[in-house]
Wavefront OBJ file of the C-alpha trace (Angstrom):
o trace
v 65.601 -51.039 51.366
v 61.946 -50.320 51.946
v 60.040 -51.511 49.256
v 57.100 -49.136 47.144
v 54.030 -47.770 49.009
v 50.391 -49.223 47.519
v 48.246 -47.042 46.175
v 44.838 -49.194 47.359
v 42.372 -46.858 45.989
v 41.420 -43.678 43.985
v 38.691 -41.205 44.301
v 38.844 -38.686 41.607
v 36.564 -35.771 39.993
v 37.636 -33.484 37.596
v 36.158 -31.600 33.834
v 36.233 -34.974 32.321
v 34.288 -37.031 34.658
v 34.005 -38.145 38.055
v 35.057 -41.722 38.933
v 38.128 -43.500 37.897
v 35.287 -45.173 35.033
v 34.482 -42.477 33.884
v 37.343 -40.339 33.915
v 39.289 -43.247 32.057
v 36.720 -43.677 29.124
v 37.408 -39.914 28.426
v 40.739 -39.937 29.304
v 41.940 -42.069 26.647
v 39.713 -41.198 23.751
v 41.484 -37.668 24.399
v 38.264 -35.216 24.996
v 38.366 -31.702 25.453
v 34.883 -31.402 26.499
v 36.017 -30.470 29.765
v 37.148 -27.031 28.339
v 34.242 -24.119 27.378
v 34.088 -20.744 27.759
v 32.997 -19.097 30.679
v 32.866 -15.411 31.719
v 32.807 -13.383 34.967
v 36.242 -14.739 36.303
v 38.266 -12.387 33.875
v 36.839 -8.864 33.378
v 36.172 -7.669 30.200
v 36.259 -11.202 28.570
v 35.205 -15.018 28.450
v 38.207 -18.006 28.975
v 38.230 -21.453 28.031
v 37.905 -23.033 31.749
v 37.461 -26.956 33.172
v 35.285 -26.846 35.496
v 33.741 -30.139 37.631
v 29.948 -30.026 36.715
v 29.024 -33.569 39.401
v 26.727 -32.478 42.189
v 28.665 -31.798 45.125
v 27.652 -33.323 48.395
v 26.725 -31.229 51.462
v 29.302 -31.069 53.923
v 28.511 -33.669 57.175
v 26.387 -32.010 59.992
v 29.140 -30.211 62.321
v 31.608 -29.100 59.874
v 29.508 -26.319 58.014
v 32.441 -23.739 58.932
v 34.156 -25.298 56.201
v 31.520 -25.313 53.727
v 32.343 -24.587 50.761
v 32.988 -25.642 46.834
v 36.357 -26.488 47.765
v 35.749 -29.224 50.179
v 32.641 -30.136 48.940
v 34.716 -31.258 45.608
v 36.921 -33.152 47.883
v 34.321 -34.907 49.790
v 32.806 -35.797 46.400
v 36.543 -37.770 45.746
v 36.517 -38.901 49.357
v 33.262 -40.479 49.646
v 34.563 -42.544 46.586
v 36.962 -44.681 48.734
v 35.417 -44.357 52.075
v 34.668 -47.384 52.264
v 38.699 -48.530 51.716
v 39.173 -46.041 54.806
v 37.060 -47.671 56.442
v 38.762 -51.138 56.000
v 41.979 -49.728 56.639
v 41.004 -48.018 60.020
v 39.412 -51.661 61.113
v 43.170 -53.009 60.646
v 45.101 -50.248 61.681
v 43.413 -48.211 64.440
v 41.464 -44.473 63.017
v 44.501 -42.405 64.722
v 47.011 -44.932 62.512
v 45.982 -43.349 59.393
v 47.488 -39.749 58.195
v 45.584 -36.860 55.879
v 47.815 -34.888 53.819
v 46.364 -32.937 51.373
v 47.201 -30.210 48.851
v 45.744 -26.832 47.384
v 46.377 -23.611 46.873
v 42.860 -22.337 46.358
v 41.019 -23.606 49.487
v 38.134 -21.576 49.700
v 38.968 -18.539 47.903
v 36.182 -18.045 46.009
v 33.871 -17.963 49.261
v 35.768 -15.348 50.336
v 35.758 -13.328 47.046
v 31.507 -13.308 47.598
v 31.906 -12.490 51.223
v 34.435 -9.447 50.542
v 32.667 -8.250 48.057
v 29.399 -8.230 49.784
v 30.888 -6.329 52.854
v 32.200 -3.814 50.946
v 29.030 -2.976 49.002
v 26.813 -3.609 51.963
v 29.350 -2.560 54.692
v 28.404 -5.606 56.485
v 29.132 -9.311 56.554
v 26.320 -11.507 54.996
v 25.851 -14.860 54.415
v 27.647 -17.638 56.730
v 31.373 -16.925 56.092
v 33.817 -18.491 58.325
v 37.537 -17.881 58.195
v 37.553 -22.262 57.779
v 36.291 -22.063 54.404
v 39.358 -20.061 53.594
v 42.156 -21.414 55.788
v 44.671 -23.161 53.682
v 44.872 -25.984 56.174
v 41.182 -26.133 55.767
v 41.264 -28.869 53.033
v 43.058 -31.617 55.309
v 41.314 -30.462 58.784
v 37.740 -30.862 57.107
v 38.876 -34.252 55.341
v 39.970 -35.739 58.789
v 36.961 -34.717 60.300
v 34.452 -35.664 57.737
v 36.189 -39.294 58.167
v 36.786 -39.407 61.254
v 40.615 -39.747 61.330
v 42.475 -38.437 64.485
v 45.822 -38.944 63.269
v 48.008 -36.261 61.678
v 46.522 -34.075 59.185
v 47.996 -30.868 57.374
v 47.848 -29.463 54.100
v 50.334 -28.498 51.788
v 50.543 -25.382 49.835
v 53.482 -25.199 47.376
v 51.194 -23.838 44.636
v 51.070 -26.240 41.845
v 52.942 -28.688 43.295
v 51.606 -29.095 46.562
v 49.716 -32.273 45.770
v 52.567 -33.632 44.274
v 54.743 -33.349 47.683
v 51.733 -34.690 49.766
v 52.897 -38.118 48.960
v 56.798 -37.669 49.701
v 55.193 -36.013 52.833
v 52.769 -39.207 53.344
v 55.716 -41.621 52.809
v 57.778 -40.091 55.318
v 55.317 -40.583 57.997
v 54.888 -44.337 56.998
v 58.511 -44.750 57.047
v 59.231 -43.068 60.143
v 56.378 -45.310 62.478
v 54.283 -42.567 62.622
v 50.711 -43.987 60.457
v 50.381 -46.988 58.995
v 48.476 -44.965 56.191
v 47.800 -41.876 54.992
v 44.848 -40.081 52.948
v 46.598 -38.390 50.211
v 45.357 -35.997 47.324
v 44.156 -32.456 46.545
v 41.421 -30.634 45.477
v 41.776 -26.691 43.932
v 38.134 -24.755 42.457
v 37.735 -22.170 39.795
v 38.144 -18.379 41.577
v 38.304 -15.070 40.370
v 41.955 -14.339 42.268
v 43.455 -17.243 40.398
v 42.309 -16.618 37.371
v 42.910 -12.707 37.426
v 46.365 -13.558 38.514
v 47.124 -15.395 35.617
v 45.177 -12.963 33.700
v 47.236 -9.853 34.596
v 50.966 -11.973 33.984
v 49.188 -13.065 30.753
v 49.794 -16.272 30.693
v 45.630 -17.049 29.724
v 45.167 -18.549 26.517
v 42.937 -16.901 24.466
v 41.140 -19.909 23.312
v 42.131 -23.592 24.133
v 45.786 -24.375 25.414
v 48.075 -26.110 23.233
v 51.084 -27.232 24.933
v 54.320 -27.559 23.277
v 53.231 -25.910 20.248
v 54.730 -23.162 18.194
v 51.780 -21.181 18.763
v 50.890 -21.841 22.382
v 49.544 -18.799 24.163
v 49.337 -19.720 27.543
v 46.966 -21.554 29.747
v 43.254 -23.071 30.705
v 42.401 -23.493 34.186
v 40.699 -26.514 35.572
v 39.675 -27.641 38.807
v 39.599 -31.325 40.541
v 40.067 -33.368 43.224
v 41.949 -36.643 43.889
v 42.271 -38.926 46.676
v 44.098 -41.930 47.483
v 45.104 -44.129 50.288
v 48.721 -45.031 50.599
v 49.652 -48.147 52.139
v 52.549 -50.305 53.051
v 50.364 -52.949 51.800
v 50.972 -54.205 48.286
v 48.581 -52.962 45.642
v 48.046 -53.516 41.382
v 50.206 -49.671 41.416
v 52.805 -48.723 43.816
v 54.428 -45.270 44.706
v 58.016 -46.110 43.082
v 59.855 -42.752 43.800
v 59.218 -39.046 44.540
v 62.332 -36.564 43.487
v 62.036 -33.102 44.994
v 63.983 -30.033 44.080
v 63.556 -26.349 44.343
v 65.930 -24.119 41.998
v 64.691 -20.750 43.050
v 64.621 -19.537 40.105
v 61.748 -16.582 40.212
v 59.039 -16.442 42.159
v 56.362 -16.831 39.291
v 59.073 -17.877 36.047
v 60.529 -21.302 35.753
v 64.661 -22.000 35.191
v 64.631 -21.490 31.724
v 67.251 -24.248 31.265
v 65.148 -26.573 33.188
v 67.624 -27.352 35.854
v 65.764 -27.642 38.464
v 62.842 -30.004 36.979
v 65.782 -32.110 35.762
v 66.790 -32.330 39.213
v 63.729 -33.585 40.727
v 63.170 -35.866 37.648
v 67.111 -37.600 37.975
v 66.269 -37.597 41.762
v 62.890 -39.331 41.126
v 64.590 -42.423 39.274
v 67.333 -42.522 41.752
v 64.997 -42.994 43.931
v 62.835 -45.795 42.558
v 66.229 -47.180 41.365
v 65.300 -47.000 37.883
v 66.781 -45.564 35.007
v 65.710 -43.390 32.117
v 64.856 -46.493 29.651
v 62.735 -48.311 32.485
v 59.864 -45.415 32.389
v 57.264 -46.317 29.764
v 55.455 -43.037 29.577
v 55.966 -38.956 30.783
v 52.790 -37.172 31.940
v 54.463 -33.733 31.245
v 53.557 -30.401 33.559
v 52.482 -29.214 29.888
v 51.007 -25.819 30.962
v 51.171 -24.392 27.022
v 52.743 -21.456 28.704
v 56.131 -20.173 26.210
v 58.167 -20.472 29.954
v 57.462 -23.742 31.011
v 57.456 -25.723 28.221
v 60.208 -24.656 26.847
v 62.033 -25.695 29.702
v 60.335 -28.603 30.298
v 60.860 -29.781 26.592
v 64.857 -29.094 27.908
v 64.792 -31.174 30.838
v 63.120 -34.156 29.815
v 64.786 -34.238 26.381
v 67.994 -34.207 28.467
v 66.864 -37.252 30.282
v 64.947 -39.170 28.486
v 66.318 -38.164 24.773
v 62.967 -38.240 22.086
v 61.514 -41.394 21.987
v 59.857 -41.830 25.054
v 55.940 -41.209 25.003
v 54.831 -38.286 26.390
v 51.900 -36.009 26.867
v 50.528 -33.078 28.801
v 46.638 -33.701 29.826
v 46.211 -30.162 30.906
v 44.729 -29.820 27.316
v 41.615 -31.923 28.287
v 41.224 -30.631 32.121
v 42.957 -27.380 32.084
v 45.614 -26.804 35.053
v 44.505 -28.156 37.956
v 46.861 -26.002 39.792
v 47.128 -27.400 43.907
v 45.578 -30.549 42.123
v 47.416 -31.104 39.772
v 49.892 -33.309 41.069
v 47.493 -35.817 42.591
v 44.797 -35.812 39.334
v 47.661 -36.214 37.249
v 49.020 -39.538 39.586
v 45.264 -40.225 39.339
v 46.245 -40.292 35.553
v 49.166 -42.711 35.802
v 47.092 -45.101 38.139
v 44.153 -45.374 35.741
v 47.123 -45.779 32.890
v 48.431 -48.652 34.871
v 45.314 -50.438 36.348
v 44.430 -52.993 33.647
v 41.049 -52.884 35.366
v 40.422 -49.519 33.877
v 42.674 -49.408 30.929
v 41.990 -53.248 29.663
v 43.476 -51.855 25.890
v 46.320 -50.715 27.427
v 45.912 -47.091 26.212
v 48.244 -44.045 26.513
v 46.888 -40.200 27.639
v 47.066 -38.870 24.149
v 48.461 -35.336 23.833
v 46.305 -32.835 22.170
v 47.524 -29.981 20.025
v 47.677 -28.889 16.807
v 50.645 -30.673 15.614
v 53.224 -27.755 15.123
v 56.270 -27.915 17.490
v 57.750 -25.292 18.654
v 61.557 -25.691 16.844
v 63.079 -24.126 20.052
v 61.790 -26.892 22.088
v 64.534 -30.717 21.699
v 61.969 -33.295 20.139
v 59.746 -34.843 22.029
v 57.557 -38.122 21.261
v 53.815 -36.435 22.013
v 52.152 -39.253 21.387
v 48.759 -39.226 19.473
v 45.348 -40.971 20.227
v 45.665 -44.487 20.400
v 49.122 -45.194 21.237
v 49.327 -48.365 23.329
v 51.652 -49.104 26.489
v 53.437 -52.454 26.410
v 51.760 -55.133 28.613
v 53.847 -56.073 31.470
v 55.829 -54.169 34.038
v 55.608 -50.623 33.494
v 56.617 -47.144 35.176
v 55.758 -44.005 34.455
v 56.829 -39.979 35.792
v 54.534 -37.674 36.381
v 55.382 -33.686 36.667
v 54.590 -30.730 38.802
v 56.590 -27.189 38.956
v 54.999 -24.724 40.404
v 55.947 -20.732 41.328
v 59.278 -20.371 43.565
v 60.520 -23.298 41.691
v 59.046 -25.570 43.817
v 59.342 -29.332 41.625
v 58.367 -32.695 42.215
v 58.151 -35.698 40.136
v 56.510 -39.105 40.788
v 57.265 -42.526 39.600
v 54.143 -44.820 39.613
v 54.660 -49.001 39.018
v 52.963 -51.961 38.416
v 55.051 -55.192 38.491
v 57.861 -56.180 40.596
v 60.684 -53.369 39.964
v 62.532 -53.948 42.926
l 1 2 3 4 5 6 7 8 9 10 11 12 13 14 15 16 17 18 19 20 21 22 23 24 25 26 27 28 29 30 31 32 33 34 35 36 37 38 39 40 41 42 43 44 45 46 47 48 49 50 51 52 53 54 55 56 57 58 59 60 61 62 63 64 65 66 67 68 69 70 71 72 73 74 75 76 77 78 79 80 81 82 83 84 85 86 87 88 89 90 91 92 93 94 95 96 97 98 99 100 101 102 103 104 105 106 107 108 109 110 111 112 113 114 115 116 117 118 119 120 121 122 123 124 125 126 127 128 129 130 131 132 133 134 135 136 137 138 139 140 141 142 143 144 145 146 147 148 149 150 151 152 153 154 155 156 157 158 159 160 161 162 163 164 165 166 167 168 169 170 171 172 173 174 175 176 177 178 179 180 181 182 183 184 185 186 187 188 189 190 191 192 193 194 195 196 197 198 199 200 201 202 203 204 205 206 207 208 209 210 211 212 213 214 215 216 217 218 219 220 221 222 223 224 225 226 227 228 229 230 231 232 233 234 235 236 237 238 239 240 241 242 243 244 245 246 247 248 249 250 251 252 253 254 255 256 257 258 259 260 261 262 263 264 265 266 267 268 269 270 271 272 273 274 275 276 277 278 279 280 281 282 283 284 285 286 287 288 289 290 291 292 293 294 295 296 297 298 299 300 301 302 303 304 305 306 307 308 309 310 311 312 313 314 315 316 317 318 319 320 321 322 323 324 325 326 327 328 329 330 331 332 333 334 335 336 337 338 339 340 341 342 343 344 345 346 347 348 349 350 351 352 353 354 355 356 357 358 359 360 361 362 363 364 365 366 367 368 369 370 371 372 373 374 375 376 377 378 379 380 381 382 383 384 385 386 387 388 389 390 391 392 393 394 395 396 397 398 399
């Protein structure tokens, strides 16, 4: 059997930071500082939104078609482990190394300014280019900004797509195709996502609170994460991916959960683990009534009520085409003594009243400490179509 994938090193910005030492520090003590108000995405109103506030390096000299905040959030995360790259295309060869990455935003807000300007001007202004909006922008510009010849393309599976870059990645490891690959996502704030969310009212009014009673629906975020994905072994490992896709609705989850139960079961299967070797859950948590009530179904099926769990969305907001990647980000920083020396837990934030529709789950406060050791942990990412993916993440020998 091929053994796990390393993860050799993270780049990582999001409403709670920018590094893996900083986003750890706030990570663990649970902030929400990440979350304020803002207005002008939603007409008529202010929402609670996480938004990256790190300058954002220019875009490298040759590649301003694709500038914009988009990939100027992912460069931020990329120029965090460039120097990894860099190591890794000295061993390998520059053409042996892959870029997959995920989004669903790309460049959209560019392209809100420039449509709005032509049609109150009746001309194009400003430098818009059809590459800030492409939604195989992300990985093209990535490849190019490092150099990397190999294959690139992006994945857009809405909020899953960073999730499935790294069954996508492994693939092309497995198959002789890279000896690495570039892996991530990065999705920014825009006035399309937003409204759309808006008008199927699923916003919260104030600040999400996932698996409560009185959830009202969701904060967006927006981030970036990057990591390079080796066959080399590493302090945390790519375990298993499980992919599923139930079909369900195009924006409304399987109420019974089936299909996130699917990709969860298929996730341990593959990592050859079962339910009582994963230490901790990093639930999709949106704090819409959909989702997490058939979330709270599927993993209660699984993994009964005692294993620790949390959503983070209620410190960075969903991340969206991110979210899969800053919430692996999440596990890695979990696992990697070298940022979590105390051996901390993501605590889940809310306001303590579950919802008695949802099985019991064991949302674990501030504090709550993972055993030292070996340790595993799922991540979760369903997105519209019922596109689903969960990732096991290791440290230790599992296998």
């Amino acid at each position: 059997m091929s053994r796990p994938l390393g993860l050799a090193a993270l780049g990582l910005a999001t409403p709670i930071g920018t590094g893996a030492g900083a986003v750890a520090d706030a990570l663990f003590a649970g902030t929400r500082d990440g979350l304020r108000p803002r207005s002008g995405f939603v007409p008529g109103r202010a929402v609670h939104v996480g938004s990256v506030d790190a300058p954002l390096p220019p875009v490298p000299a040759g590649l301003e078609t694709y500038d914009c905040r988009n990939n100027r959030l992912l460069l931020l995360a990329l120029e965090q482990i460039r120097g990894t790259v860099e190591a890794a295309a000295e061993r390998y060869g520059r053409h042996r190394i892959a870029v997959i990455i995920g989004t669903s935003t790309s460049g959209m807000a560019e392209a809100e300014a420039a449509f709005t300007a032509m049609r109150r001007d009746g001309a194009w202004t400003g430098p818009f280019h059809y590459d800030q909006l492409a939604t195989g922008g992300p990985a093209e510009f990535a490849a190019r900004a490092l150099d990397l010849p190999g294959p690139a393309y992006t994945v857009a599976t809405a909020c899953s797509s960073s999730g499935k870059v790294f069954a996508s990645a492994r693939r092309l490891i497995r198959a002789g195709l890279c000896d690495a690959a570039l892996v991530g996502g990065a999705d920014t704030l825009c006035g399309t996502t937003l409204g759309g969310f808006s008008a199927l009212e699923a916003m919260s009014a104030g600040l999400c609170n996932p698996f409560s009673a009185n959830r009202d629906g969701i904060n967006i975020g927006e981030a970036a994460a990057v990591f390079l994905l080796t066959a080399e072994d590493a302090p945390v490992r790519l375990l298993g991916v499980g992919e599923s896709s139930d079909a369900h609705h195009v924006s409304a989850p399987d109420p019974e959960g089936h299909g996130a139960l699917a990709s969860m079961r298929a996730a341990l299967d593959d990592a050859r683990l079962t339910p009582s070797d994963i230490a901790y859950v990093n639930l999709h948590g949106t704090a819409t009534a959909l989702n997490d009530s058939m979330e709270g179904k599927a993993v209660h099926a699984l993994f009964g009520g005692a294993t620790p769990c949390s959503s983070t969305k209620a410190m960075t907001g969903h991340t969206l085409g991110a979210a899969g990647a800053c919430e692996a980000a999440f596990l890695w920083l979990t696992l990697n003594p070298a940022h979590n020396p105390d051996g901390l837990l993501p605590p889940h934030l809310w306001d303590g009243a579950p919802d008695p529709e949802i099985p019991p789950l064991n949302l674990i406060g501030p504090g709550t400490m993972l055993p030292a050791g070996p340790a595993a942990m799922l991540s979760n990412s369903f997105a519209f179509g019922g596109s689903n993916v969960a990732l096991v993440l290791g440290r230790g020998e599992w296998r």
